[in-house]
N, C-alpha and C positions, 0 to 999 in steps of 0.2 A: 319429405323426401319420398321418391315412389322410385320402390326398388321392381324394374323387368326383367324378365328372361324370354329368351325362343323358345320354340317348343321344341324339342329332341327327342329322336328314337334312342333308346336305352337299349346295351347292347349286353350288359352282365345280366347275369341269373340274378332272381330276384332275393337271395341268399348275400350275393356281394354287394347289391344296392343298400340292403339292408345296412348291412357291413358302414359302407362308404357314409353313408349319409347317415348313419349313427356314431361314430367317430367325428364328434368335434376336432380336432387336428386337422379334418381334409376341408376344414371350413373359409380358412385365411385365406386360400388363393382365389377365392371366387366371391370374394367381397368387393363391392366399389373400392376406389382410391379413395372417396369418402373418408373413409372406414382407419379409423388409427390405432394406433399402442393396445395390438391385437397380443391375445394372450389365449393359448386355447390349450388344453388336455382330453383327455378321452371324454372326458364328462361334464367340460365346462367350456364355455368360450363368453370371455368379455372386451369388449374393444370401445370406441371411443368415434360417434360421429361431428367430424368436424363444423361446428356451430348449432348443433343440438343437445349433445349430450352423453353418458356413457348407459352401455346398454351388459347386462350381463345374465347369462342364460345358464341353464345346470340341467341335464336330461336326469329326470327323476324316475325314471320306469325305463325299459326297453319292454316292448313287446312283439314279439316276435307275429311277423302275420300267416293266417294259417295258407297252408298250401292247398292251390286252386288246381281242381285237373282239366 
């Protein structure tokens, strides 16, 4: 399975990006319909691809990236 995206202009501070895409919970809405018996918390997300397998992740670090002037 070969997951794509477009490419997008990013409209938040790079403080909220961080945010957003470090919070597993904002993950389930922008998975294929693939993607089943999703279960996600601030630090973990496991879900289930239909006719491959179950896939389960756990952000181990956050690091914060430095500010660019």
């Amino acid at each position: 399975m070969i997951f794509k995206s477009n490419w997008v202009t990013n409209k938040r501070s790079e403080k909220e990006l961080f945010e957003y895409i470090g919070d597993m919970n904002n993950m389930p809405p922008i998975l294929p319909e693939q993607v089943v018996d999703i279960k996600a918390d601030n630090d973990n997300l496991a879900f289930t691809i239909q006719g491959m397998g179950s896939v389960a992740l756990r952000v181990k670090e956050r690091v914060v990236p430095p500010k660019q002037n």
